[in-house]
C-alpha positions in Angstrom: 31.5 -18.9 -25.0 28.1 -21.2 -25.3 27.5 -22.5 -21.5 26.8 -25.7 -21.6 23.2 -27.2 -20.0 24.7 -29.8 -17.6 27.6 -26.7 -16.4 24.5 -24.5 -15.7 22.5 -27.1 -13.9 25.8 -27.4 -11.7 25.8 -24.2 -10.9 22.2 -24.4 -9.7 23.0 -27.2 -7.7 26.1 -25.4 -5.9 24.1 -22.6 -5.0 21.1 -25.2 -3.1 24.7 -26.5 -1.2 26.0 -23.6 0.1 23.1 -22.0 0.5 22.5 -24.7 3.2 25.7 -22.9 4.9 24.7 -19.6 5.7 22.2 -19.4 8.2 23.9 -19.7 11.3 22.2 -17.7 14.1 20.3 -15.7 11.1 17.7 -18.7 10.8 16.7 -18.5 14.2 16.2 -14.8 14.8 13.6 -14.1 11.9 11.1 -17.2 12.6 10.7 -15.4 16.3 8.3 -12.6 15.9 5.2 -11.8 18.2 4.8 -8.5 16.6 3.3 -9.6 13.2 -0.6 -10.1 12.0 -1.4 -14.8 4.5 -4.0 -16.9 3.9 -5.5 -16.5 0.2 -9.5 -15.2 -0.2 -11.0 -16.1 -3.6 -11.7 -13.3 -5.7 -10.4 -11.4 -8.8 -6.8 -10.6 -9.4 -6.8 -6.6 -9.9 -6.3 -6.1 -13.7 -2.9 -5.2 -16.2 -0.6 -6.4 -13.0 1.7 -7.5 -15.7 2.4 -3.6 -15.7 4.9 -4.9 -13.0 6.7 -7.0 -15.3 6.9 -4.2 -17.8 8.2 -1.8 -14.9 11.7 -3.8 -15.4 11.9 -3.5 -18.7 11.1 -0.4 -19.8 10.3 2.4 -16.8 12.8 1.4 -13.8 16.0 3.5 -15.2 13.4 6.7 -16.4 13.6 8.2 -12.8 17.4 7.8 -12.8 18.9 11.1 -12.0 23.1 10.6 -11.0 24.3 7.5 -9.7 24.8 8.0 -5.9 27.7 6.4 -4.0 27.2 3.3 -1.9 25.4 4.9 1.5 27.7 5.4 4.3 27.6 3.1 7.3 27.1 -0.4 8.2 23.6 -2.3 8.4 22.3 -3.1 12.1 22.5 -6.6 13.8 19.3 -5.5 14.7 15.2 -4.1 14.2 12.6 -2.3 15.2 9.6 -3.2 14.1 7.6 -2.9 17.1 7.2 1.6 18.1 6.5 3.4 15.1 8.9 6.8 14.4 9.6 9.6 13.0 11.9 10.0 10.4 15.1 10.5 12.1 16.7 14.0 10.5 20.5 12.0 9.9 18.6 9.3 7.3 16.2 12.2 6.1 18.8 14.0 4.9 21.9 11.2 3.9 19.1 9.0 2.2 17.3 11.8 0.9 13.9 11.2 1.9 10.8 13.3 1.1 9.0 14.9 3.6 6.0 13.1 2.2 7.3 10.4 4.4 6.4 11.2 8.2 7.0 7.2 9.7 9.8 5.5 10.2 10.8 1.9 11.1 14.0 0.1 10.0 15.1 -3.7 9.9 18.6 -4.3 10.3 19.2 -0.2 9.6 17.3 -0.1 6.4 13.9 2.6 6.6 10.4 1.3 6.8 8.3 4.3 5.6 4.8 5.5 5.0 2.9 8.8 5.2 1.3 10.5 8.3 -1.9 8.4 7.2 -0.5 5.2 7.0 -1.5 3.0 10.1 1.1 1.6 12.4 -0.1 -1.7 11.8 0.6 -1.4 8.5 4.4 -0.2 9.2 4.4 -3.0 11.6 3.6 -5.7 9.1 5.8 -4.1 6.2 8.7 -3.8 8.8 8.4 -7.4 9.4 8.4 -8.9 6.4 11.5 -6.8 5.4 13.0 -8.4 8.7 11.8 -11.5 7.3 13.2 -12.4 3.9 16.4 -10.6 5.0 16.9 -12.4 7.8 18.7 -15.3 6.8 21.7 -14.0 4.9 23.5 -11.1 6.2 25.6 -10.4 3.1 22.8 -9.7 1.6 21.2 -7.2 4.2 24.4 -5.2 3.4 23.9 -5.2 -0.8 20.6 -3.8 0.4 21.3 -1.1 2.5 24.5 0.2 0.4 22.0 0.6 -2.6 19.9 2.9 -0.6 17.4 0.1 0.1 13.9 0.6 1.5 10.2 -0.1 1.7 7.7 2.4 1.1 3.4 1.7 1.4 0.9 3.5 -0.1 -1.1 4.7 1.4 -5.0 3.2 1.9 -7.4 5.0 -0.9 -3.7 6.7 -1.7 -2.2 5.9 -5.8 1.2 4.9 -6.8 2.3 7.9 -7.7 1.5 9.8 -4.8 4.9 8.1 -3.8 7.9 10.7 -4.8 10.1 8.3 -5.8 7.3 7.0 -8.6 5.8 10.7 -10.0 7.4 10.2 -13.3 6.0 7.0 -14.0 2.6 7.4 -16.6 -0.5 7.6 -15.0 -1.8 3.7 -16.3 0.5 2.9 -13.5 -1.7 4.8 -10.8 -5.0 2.5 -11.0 -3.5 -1.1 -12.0 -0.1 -1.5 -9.7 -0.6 -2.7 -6.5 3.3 -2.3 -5.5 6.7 -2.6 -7.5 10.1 -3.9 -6.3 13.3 -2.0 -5.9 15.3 -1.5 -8.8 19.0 0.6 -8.6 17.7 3.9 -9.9 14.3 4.0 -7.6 15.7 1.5 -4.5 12.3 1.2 -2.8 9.9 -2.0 -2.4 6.1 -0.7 -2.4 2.6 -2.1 -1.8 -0.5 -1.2 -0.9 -1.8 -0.5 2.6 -4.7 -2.1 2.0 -2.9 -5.6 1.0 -0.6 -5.3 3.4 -3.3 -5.2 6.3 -5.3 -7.5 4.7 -8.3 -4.9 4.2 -11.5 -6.4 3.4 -11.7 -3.9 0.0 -8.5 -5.2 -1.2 -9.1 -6.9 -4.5 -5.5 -8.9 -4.8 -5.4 -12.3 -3.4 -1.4 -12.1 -2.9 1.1 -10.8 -0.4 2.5 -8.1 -2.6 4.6 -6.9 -0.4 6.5 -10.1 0.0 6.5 -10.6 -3.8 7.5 -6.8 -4.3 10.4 -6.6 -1.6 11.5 -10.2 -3.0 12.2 -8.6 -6.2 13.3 -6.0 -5.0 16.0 -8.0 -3.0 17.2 -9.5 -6.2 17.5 -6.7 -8.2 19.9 -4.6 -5.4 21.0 -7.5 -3.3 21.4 -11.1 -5.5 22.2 -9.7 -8.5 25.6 -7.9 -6.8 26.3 -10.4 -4.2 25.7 -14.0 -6.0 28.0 -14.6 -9.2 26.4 -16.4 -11.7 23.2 -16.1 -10.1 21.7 -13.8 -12.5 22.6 -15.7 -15.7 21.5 -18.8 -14.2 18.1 -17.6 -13.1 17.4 -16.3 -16.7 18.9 -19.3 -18.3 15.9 -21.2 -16.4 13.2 -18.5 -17.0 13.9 -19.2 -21.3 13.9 -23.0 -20.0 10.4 -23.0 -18.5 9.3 -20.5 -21.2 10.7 -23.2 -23.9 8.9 -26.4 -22.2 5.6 -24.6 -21.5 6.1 -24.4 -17.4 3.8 -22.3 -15.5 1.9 -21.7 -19.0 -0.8 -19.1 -18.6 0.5 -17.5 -15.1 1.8 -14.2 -14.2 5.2 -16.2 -13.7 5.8 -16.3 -17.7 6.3 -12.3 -17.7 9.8 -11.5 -16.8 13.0 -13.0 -14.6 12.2 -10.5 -11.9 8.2 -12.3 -11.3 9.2 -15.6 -11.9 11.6 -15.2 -9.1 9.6 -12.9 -7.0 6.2 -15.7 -7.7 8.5 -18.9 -7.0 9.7 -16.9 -3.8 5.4 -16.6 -2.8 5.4 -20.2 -3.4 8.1 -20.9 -1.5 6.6 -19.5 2.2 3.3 -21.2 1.2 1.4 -18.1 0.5 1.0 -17.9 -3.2 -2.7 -17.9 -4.8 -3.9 -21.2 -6.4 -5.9 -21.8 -9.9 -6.8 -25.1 -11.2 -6.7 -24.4 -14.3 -4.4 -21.9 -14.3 -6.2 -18.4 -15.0 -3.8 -16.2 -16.2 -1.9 -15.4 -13.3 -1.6 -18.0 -11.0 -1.7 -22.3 -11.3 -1.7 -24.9 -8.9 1.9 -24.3 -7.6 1.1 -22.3 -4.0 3.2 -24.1 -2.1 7.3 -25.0 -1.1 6.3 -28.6 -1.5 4.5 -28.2 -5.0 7.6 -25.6 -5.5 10.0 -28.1 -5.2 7.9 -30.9 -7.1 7.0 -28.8 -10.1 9.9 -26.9 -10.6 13.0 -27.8 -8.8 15.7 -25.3 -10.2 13.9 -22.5 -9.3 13.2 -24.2 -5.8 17.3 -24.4 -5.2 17.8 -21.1 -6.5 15.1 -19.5 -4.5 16.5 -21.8 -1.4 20.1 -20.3 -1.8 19.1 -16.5 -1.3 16.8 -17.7 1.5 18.6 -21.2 3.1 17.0 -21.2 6.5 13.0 -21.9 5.5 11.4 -19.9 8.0 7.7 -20.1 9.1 6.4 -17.1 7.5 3.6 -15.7 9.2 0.5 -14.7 6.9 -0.9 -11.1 6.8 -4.5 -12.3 7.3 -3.9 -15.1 9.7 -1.5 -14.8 12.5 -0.4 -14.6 15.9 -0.1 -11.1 15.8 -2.9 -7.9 15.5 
């Protein structure tokens, strides 16, 4: 049965309603943080990143090996994103997690890790942002965590595939990835150490993190919690394809990055082009967000009602 524009435009516009529902005391708890370091730098955007978009389509079932049951347990009401860990031996070994991994954090119960070389601030930083965009809906911290949820950062000179969870990806992916989002076969949200930290030698001008978790967040979380949601979101993706929106930006590649870009835009940290330059455009912004491109505003407002102040990785009140 054909859907019919104005019924999917309703739908869009429920969502932005009740999404205005859910925060509760949610809202309030993630915009406190004193533990946390995004303000763009020019420069050039690290080459092939579309290989991100292509990650969804083709790769992110190849590492599939049995479909686990939903993991055991409930999510925390709380974080810790403040003492860096060691793995604890009950989530090494229900989770599954390599020994690669040596550090540990966890927001709201779901594991923050990174090798022995990977710098506390950096698990800091990645534990708060997971804090962050989880923070206002608690339904979906739970979709999350059942689907074996996590972030992961690579390490700092480190490649993608020195990750366990990513060795059978082809080796392109090594030198042009800077991080991937969680998908249901390999349920971990990586970046970089260096973006994360905000490294001088880092070559992206983007919180990847942010954008990686966010899809990451759709793909195990909205997707499964949020009927309709899915349909709707792609149903808007053809739409902006169709009418030339966001026209020569990274945005144009898949569902998945026009979410995950819109969601950049939406805590004011995206990268800015004017013209656009292949990857990004003018649309940095919540404000432009919502001028340019309202749908996706509403839809990227439901799955995160409360509109925190996100702090930026290299400006902030915080290391």
């Amino acid at each position: 049965m054909k859907v019919s524009s104005h019924a999917c435009s309703a739908v869009s516009g429920v969502l932005y309603m009740v999404g205005t529902l859910v925060c509760l005391r949610a809202c309030l708890a993630a915009d406190r943080d004193d533990e946390n370091e995004v303000i763009k730098r020019g420069g050039k955007r690290v080459p092939s990143v579309e290989l991100g978009a292509i990650y969804y389509q083709k790769y992110a079932d190849s590492g599939k090996k049995k479909t686990l049951p939903p993991r055991r347990g409930y999510p925390s009401l709380r974080s810790s994103c403040t003492k860096v860990a060691k793995v604890p031996r009950y989530y090494r070994r229900s989770m599954r997690i390599d020994n690669y991994y040596q550090k540990y954090m966890h927001a709201y119960g779901i594991p923050v890790l990174g090798a022995s070389s990977v710098s506390d601030r950096a698990m800091r930083r990645a534990c708060y942002v997971l804090r962050f965009l989880l923070g206002d809906r608690h339904d979906l911290v739970k979709n999350y965590y059942e689907a074996y949820g996590r972030v992961a950062i690579i390490p700092a000179g480190a490649k993608l595939r020195s990750l366990p969870e990513f060795r059978f990806l082809p080796r392109q992916f090594d030198d042009e990835t800077p991080g991937l989002g969680a998908t249901v076969s390999v349920p971990v949200s990586v970046a970089r150490e260096e973006n994360i930290v905000c490294d001088s030698k880092d070559k992206s001008p983007d919180d990847i993190l942010l954008q990686t978790l966010a899809e990451g967040i759709y793909q195990l979380a909205v997707r499964k919690q949020i009927p309709g949601y899915d349909a709707e979101l792609r149903r808007l993706y053809n739409s902006a394809l169709a009418t030339g929106w966001w026209k020569n930006t990274y945005s144009r590649y898949s569902p998945e990055v026009y979410f995950s870009e819109g969601v950049q835009s939406f805590f004011n940290v995206n990268s800015y082009a004017d013209p656009p330059n292949g990857y990004s455009n003018r649309v940095n912004s919540r404000s432009k967000l919502q001028n340019y491109d309202a749908r996706l505003f509403r839809m990227i407002h439901f799955v995160f009602p409360c509109g925190n102040n996100y702090l930026t990785r290299c400006n902030s009140r915080g290391e």
